[in-house]
mmCIF file of the N, C-alpha and C atoms, coordinates in Angstrom:
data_MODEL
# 
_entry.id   MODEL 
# 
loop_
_atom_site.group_PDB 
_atom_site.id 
_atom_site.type_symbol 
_atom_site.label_atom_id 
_atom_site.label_alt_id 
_atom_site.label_comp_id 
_atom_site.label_asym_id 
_atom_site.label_entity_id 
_atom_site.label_seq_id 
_atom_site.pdbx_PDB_ins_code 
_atom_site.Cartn_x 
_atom_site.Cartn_y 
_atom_site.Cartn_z 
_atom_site.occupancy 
_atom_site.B_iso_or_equiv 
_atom_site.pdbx_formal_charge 
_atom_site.auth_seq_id 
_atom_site.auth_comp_id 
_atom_site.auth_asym_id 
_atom_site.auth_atom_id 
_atom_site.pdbx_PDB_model_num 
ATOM 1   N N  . UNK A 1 1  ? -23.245 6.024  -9.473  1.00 0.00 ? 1  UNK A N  1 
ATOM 2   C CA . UNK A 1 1  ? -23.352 6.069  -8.025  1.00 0.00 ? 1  UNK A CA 1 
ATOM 3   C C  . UNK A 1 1  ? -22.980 7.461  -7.553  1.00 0.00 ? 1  UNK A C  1 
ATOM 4   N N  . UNK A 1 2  ? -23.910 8.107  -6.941  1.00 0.00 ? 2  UNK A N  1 
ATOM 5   C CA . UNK A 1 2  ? -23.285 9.078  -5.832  1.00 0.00 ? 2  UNK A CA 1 
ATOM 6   C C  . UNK A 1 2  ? -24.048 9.188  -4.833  1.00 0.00 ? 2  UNK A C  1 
ATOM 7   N N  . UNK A 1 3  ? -22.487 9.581  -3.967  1.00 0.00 ? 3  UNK A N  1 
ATOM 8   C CA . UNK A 1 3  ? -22.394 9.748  -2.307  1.00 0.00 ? 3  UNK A CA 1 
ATOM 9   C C  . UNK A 1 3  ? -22.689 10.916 -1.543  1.00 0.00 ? 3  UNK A C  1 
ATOM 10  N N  . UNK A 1 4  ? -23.477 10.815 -0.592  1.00 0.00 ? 4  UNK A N  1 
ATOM 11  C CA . UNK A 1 4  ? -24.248 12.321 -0.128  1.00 0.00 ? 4  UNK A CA 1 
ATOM 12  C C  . UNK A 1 4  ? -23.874 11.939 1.296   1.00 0.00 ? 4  UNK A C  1 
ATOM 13  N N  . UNK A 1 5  ? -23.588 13.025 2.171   1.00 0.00 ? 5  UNK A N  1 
ATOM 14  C CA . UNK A 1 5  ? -23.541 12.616 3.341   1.00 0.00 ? 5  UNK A CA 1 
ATOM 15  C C  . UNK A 1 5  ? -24.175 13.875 4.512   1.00 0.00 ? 5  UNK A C  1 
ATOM 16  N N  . UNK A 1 6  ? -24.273 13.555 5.615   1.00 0.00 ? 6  UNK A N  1 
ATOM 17  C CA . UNK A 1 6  ? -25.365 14.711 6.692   1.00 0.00 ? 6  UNK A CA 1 
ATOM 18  C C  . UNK A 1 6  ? -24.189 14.680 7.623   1.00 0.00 ? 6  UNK A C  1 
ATOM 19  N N  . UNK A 1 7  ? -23.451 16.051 7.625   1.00 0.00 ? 7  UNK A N  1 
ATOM 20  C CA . UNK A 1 7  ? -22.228 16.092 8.369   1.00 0.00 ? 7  UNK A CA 1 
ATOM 21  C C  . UNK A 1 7  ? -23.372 16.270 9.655   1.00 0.00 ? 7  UNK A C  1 
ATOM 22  N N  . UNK A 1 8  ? -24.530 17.227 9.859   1.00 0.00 ? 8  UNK A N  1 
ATOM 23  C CA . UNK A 1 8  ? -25.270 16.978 11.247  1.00 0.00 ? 8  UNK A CA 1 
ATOM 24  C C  . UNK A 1 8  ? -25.045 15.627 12.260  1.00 0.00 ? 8  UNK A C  1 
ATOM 25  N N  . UNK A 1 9  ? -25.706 15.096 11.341  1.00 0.00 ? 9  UNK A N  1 
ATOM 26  C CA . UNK A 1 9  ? -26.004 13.772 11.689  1.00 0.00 ? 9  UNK A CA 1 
ATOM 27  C C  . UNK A 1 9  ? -25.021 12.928 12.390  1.00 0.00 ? 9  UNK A C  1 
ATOM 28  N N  . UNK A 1 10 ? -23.383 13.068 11.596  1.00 0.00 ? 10 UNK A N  1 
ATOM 29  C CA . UNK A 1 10 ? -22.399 12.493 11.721  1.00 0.00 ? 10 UNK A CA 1 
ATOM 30  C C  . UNK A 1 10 ? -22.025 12.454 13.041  1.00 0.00 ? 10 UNK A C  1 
ATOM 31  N N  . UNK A 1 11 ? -20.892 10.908 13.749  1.00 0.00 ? 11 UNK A N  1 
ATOM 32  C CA . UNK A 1 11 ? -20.863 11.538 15.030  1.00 0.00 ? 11 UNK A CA 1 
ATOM 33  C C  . UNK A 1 11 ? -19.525 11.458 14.936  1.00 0.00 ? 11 UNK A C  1 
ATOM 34  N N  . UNK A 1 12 ? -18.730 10.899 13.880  1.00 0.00 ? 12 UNK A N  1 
ATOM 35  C CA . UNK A 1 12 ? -17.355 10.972 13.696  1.00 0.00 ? 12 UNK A CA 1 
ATOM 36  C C  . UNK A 1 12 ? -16.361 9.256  14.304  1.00 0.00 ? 12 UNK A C  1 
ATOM 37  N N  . UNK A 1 13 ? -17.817 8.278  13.507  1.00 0.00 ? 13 UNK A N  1 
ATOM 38  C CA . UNK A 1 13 ? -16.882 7.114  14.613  1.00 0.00 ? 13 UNK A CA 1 
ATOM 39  C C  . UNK A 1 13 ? -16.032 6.399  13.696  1.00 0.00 ? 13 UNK A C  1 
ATOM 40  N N  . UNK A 1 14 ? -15.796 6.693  12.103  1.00 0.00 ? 14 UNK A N  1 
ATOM 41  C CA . UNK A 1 14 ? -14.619 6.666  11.682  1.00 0.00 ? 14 UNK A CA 1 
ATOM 42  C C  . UNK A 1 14 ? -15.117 5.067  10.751  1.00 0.00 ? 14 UNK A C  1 
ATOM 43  N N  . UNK A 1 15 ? -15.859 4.768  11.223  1.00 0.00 ? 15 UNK A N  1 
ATOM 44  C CA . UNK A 1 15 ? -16.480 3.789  9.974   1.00 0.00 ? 15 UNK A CA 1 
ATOM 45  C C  . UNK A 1 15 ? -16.081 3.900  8.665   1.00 0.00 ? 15 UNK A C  1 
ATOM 46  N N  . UNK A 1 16 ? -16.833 5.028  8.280   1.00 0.00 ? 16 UNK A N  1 
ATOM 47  C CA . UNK A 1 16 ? -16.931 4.937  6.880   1.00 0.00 ? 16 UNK A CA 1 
ATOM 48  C C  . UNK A 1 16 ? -15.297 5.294  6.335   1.00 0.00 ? 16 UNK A C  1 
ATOM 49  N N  . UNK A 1 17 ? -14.526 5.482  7.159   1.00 0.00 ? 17 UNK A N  1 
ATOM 50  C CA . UNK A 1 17 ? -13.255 5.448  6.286   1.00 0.00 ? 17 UNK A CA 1 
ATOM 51  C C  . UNK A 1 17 ? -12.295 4.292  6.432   1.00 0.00 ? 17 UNK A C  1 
ATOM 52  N N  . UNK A 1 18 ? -12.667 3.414  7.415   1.00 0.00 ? 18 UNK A N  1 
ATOM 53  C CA . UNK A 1 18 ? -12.342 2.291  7.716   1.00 0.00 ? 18 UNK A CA 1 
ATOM 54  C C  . UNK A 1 18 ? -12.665 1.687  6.439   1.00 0.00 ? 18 UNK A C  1 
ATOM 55  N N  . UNK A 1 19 ? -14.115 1.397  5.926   1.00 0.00 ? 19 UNK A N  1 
ATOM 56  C CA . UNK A 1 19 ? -14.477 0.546  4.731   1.00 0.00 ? 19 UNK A CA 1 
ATOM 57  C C  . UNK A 1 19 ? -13.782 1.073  3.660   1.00 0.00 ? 19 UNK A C  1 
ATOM 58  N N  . UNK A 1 20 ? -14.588 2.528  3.467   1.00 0.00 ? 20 UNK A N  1 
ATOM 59  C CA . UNK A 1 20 ? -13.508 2.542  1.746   1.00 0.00 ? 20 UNK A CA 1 
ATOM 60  C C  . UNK A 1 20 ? -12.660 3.908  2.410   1.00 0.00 ? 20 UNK A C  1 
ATOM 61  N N  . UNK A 1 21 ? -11.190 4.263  2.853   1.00 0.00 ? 21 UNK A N  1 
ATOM 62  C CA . UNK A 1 21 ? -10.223 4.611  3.245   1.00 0.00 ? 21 UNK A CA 1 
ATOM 63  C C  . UNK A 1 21 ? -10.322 5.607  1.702   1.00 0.00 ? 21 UNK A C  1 
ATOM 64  N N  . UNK A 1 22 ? -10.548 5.597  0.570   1.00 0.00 ? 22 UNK A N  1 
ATOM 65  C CA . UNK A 1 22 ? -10.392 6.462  -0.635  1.00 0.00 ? 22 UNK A CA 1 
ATOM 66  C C  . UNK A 1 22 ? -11.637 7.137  -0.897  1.00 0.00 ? 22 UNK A C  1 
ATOM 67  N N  . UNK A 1 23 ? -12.323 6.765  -0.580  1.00 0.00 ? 23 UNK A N  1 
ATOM 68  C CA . UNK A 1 23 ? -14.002 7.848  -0.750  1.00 0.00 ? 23 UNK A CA 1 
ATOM 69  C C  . UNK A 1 23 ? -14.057 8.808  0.566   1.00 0.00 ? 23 UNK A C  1 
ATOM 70  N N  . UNK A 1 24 ? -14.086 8.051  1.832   1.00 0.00 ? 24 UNK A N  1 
ATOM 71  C CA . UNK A 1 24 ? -13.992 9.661  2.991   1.00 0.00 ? 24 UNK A CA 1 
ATOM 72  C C  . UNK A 1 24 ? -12.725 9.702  3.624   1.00 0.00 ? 24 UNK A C  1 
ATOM 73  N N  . UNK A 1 25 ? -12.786 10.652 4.553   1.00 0.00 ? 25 UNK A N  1 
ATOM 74  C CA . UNK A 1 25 ? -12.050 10.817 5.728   1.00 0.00 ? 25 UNK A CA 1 
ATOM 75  C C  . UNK A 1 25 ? -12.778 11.843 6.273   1.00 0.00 ? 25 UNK A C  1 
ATOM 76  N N  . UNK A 1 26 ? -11.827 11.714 7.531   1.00 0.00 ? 26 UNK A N  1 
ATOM 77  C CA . UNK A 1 26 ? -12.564 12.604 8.650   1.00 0.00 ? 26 UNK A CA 1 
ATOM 78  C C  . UNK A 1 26 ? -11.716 14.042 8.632   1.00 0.00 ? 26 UNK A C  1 
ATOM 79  N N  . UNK A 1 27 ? -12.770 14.907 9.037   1.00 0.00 ? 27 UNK A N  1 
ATOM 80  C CA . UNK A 1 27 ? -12.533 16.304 9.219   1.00 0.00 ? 27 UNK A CA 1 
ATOM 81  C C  . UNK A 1 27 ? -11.346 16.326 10.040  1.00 0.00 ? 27 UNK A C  1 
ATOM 82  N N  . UNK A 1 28 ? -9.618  16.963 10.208  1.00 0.00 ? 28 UNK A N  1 
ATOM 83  C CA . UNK A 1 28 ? -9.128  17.307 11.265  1.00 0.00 ? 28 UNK A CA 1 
ATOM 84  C C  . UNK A 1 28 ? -9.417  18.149 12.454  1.00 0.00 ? 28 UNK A C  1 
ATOM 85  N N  . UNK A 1 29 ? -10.319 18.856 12.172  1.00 0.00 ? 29 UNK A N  1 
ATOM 86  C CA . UNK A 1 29 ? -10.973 20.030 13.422  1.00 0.00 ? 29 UNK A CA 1 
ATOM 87  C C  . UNK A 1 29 ? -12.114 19.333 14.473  1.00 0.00 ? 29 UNK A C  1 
ATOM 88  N N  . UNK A 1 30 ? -12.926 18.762 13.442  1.00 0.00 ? 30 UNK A N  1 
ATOM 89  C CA . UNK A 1 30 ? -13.693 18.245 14.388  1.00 0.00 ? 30 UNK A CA 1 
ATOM 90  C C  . UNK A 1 30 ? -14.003 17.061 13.982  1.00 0.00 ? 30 UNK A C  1 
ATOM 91  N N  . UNK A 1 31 ? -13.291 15.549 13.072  1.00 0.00 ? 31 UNK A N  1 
ATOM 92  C CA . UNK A 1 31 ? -13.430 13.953 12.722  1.00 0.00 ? 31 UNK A CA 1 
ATOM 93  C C  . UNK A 1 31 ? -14.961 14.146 12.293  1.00 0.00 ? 31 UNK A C  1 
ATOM 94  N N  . UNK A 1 32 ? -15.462 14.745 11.794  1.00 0.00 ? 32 UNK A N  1 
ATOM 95  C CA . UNK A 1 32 ? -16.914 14.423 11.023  1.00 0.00 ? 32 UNK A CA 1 
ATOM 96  C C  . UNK A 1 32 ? -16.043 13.935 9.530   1.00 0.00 ? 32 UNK A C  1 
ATOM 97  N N  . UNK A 1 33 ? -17.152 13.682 8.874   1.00 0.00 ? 33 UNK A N  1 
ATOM 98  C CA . UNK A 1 33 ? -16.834 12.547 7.882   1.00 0.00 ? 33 UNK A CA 1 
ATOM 99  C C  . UNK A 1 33 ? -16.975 13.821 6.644   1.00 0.00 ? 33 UNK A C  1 
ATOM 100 N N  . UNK A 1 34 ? -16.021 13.444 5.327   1.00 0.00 ? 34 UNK A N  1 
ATOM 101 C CA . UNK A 1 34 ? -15.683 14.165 4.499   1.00 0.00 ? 34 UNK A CA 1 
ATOM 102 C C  . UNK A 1 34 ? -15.699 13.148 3.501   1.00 0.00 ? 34 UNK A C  1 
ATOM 103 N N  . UNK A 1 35 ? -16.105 13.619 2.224   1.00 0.00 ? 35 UNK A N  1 
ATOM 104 C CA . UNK A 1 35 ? -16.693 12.863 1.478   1.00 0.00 ? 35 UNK A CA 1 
ATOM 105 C C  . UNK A 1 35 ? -15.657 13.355 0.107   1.00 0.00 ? 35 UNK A C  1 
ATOM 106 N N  . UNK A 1 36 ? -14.477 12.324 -0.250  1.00 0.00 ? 36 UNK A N  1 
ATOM 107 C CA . UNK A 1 36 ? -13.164 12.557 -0.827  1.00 0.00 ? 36 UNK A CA 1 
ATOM 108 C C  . UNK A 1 36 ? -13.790 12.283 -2.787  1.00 0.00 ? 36 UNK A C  1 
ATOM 109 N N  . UNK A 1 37 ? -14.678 11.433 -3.138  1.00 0.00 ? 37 UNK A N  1 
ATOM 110 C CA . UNK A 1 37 ? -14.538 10.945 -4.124  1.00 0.00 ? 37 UNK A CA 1 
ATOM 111 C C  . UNK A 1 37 ? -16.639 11.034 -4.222  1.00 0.00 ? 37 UNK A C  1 
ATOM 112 N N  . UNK A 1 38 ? -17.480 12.071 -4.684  1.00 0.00 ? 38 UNK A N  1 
ATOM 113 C CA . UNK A 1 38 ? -18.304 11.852 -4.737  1.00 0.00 ? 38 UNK A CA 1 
ATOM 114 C C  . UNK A 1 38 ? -19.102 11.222 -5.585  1.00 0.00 ? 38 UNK A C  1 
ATOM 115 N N  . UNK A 1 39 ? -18.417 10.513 -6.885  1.00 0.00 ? 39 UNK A N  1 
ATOM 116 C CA . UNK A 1 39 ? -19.167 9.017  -7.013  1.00 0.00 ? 39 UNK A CA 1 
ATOM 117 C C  . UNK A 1 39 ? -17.532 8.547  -7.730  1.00 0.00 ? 39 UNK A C  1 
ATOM 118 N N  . UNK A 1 40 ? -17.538 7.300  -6.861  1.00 0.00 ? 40 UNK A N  1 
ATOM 119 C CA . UNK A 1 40 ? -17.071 6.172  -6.828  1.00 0.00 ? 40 UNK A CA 1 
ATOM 120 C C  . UNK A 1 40 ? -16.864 5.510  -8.069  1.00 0.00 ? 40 UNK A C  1 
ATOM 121 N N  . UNK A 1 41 ? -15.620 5.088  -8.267  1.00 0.00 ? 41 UNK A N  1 
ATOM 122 C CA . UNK A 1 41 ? -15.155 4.069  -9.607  1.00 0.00 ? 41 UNK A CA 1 
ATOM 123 C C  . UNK A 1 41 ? -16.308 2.999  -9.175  1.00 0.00 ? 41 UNK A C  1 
ATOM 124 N N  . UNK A 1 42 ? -16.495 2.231  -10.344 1.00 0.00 ? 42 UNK A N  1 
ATOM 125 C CA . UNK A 1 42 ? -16.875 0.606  -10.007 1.00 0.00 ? 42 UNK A CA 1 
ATOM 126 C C  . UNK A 1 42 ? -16.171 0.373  -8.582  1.00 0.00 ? 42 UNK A C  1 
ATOM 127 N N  . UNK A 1 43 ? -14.925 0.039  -9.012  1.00 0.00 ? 43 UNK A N  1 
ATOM 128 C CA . UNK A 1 43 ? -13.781 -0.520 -8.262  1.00 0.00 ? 43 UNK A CA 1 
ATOM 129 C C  . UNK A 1 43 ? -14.342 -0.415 -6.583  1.00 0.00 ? 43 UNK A C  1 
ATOM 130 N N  . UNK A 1 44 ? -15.097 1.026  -6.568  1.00 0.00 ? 44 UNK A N  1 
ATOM 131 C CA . UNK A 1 44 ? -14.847 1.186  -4.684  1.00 0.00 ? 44 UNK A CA 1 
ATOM 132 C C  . UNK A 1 44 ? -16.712 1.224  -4.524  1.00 0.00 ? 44 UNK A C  1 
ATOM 133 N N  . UNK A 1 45 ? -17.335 0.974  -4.849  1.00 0.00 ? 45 UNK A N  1 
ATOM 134 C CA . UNK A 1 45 ? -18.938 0.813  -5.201  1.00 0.00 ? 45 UNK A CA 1 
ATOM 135 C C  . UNK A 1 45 ? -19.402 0.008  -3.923  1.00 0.00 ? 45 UNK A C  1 
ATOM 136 N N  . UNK A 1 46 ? -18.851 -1.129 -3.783  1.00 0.00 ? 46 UNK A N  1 
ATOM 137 C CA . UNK A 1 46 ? -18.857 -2.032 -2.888  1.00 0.00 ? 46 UNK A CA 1 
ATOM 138 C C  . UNK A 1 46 ? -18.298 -1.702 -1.555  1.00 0.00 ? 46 UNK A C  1 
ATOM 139 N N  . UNK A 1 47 ? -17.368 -1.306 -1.670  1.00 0.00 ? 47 UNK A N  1 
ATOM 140 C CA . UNK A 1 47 ? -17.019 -0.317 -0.373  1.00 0.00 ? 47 UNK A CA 1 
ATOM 141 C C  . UNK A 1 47 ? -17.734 0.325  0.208   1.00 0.00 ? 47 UNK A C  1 
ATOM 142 N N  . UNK A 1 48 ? -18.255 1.262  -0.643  1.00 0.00 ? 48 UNK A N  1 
ATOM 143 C CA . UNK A 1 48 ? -18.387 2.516  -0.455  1.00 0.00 ? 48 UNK A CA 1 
ATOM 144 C C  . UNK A 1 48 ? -20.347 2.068  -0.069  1.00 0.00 ? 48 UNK A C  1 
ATOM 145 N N  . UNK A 1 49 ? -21.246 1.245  -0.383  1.00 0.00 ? 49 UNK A N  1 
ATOM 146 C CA . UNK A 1 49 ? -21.802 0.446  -0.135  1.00 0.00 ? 49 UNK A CA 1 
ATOM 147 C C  . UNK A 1 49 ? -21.634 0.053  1.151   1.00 0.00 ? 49 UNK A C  1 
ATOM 148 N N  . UNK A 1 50 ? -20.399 -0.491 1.497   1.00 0.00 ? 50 UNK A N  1 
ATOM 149 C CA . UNK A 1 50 ? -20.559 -1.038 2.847   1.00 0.00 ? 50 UNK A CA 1 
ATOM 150 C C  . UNK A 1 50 ? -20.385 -0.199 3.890   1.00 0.00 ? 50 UNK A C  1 
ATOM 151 N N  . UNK A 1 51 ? -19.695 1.067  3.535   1.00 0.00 ? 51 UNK A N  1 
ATOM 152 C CA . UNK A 1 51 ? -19.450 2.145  4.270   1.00 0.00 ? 51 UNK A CA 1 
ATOM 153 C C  . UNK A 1 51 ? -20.923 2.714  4.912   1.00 0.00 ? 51 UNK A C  1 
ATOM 154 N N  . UNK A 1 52 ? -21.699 3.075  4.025   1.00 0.00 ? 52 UNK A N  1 
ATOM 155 C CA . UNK A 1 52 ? -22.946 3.298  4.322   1.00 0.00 ? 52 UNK A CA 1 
ATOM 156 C C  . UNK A 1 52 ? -23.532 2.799  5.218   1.00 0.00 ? 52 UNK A C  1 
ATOM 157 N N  . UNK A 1 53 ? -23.647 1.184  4.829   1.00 0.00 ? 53 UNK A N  1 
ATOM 158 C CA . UNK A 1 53 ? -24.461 0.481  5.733   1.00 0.00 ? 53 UNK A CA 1 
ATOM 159 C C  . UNK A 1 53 ? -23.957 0.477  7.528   1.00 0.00 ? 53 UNK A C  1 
ATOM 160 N N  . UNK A 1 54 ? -22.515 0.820  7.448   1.00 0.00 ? 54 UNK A N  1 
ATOM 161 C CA . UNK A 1 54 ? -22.059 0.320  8.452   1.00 0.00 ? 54 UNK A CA 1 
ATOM 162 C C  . UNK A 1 54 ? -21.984 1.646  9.350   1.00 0.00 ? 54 UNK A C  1 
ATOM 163 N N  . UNK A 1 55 ? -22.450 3.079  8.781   1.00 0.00 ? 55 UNK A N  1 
ATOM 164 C CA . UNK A 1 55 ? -22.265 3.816  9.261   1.00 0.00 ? 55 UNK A CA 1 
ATOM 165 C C  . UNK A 1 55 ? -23.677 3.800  10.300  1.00 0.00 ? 55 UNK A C  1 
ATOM 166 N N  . UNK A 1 56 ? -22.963 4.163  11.751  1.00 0.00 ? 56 UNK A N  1 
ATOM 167 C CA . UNK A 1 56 ? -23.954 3.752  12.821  1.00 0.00 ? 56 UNK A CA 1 
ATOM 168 C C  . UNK A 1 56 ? -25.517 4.589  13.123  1.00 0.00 ? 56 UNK A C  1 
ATOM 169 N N  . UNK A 1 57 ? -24.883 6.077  12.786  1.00 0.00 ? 57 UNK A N  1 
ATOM 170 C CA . UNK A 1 57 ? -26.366 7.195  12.519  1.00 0.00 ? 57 UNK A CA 1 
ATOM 171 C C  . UNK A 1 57 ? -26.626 7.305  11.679  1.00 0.00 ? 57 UNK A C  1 
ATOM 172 N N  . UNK A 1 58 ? -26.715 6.229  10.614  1.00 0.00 ? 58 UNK A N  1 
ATOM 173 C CA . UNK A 1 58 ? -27.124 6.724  8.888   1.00 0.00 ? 58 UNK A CA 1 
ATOM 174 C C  . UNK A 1 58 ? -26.966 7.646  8.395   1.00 0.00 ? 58 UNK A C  1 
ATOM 175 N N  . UNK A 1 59 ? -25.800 8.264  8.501   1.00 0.00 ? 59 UNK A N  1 
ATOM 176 C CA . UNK A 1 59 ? -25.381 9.738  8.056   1.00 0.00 ? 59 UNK A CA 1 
ATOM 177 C C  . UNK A 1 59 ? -24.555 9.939  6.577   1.00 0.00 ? 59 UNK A C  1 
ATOM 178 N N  . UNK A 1 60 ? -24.688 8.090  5.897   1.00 0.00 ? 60 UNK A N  1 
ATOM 179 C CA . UNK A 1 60 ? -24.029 8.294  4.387   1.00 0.00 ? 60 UNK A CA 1 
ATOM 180 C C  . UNK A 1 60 ? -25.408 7.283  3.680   1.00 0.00 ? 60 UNK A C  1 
ATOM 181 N N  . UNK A 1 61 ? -25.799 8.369  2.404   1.00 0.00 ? 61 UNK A N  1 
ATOM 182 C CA . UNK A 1 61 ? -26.424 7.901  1.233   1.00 0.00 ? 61 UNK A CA 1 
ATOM 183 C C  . UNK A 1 61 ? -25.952 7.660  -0.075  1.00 0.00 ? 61 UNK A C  1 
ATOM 184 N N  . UNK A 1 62 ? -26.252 6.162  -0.384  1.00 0.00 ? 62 UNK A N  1 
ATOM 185 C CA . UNK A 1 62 ? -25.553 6.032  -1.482  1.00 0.00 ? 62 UNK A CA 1 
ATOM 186 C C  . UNK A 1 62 ? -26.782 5.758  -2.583  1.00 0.00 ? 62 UNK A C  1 
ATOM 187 N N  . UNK A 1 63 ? -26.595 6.568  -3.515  1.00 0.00 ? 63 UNK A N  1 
ATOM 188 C CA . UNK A 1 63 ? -27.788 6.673  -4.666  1.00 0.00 ? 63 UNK A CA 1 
ATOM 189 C C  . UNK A 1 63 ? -27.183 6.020  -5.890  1.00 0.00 ? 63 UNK A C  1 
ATOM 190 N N  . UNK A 1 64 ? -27.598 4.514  -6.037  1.00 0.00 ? 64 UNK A N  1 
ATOM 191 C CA . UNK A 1 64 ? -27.457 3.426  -7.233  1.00 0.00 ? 64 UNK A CA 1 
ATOM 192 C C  . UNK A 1 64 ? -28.320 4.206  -8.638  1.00 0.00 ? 64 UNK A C  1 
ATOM 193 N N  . UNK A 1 65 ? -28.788 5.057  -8.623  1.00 0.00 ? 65 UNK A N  1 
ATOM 194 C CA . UNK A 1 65 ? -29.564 5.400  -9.272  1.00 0.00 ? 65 UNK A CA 1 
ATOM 195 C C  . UNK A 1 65 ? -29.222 4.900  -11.010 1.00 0.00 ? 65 UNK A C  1 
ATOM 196 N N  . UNK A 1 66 ? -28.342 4.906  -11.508 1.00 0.00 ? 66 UNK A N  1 
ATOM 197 C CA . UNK A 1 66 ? -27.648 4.916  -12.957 1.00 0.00 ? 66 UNK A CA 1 
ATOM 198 C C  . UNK A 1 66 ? -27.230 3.214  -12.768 1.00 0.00 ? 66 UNK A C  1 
ATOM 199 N N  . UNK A 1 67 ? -26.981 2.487  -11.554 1.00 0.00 ? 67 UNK A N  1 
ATOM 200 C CA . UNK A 1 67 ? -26.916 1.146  -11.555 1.00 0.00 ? 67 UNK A CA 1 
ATOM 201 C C  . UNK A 1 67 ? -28.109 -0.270 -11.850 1.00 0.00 ? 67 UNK A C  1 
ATOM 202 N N  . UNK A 1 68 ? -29.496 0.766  -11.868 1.00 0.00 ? 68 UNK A N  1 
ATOM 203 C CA . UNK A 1 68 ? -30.606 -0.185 -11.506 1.00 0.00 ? 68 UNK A CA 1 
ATOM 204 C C  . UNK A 1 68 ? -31.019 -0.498 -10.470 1.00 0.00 ? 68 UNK A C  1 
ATOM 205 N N  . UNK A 1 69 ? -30.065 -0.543 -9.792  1.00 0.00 ? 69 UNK A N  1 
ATOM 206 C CA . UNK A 1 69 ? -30.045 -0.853 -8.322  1.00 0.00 ? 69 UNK A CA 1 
ATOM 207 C C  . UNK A 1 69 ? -30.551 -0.026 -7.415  1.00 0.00 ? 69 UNK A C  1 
ATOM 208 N N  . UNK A 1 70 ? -31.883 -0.260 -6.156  1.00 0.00 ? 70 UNK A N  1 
ATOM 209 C CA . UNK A 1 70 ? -32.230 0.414  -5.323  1.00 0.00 ? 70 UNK A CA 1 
ATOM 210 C C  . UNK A 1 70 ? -30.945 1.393  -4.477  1.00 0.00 ? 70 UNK A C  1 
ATOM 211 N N  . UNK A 1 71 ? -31.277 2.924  -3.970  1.00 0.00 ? 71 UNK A N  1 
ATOM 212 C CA . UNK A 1 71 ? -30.350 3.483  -3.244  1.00 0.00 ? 71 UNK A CA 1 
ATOM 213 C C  . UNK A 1 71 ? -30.214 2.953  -1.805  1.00 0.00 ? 71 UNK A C  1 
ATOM 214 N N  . UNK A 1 72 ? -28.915 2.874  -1.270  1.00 0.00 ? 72 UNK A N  1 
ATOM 215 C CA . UNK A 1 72 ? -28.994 2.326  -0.175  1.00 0.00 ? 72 UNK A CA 1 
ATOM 216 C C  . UNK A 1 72 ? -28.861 3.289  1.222   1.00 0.00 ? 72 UNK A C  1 
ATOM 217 N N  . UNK A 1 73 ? -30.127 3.050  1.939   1.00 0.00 ? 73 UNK A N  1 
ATOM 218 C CA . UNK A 1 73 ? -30.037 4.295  2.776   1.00 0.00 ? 73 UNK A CA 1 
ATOM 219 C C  . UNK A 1 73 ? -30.206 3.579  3.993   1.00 0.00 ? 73 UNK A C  1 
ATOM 220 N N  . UNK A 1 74 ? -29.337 3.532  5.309   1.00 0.00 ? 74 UNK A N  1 
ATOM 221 C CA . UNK A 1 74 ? -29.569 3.120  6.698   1.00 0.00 ? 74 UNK A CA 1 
ATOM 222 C C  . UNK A 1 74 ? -31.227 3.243  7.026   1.00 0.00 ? 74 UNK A C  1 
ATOM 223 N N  . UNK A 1 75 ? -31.469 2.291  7.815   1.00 0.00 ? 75 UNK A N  1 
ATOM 224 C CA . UNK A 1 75 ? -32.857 2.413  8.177   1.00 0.00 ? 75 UNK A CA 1 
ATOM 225 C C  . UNK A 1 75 ? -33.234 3.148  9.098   1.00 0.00 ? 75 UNK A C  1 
ATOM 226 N N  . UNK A 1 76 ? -34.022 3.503  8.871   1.00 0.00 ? 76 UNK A N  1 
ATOM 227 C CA . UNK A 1 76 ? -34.033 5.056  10.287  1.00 0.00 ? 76 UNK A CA 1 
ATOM 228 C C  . UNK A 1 76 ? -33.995 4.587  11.587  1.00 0.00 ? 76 UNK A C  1 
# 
């Protein structure tokens, strides 16, 4: 698994560190999203998964690529 993210894009609403709290956090200067762990144990996969989805401008990609599993990308 790895995690790509579009600081552009980002609007800083703190989602994605809500879900997995160990893969991002937010920038102190300006709360855009920072990407702590760019691929994920098993352990935070699912998280880090839900982080994505839940992020509101689709501004995190998560590429299953080595899982089999389709990448999961917000719908435009």
């Amino acid at each position: 698994m790895r995690v790509e993210v579009d600081r552009e894009t980002c609007v800083g609403s703190g989602n994605c560190v809500y879900f997995a709290p160990t893969v991002f956090d937010q920038d102190d200067r300006d709360g855009l999203v920072v990407v702590l762990v760019e691929s994920p144990e098993p352990a935070l996969r699912a998280a880090t998964r839900t982080a994505a989805l839940n992020c509101p401008v689709g501004a995190i990609s998560v590429d299953r690529t080595n899982s089999g599993s389709p990448p999961v990308r917000p719908a435009p």
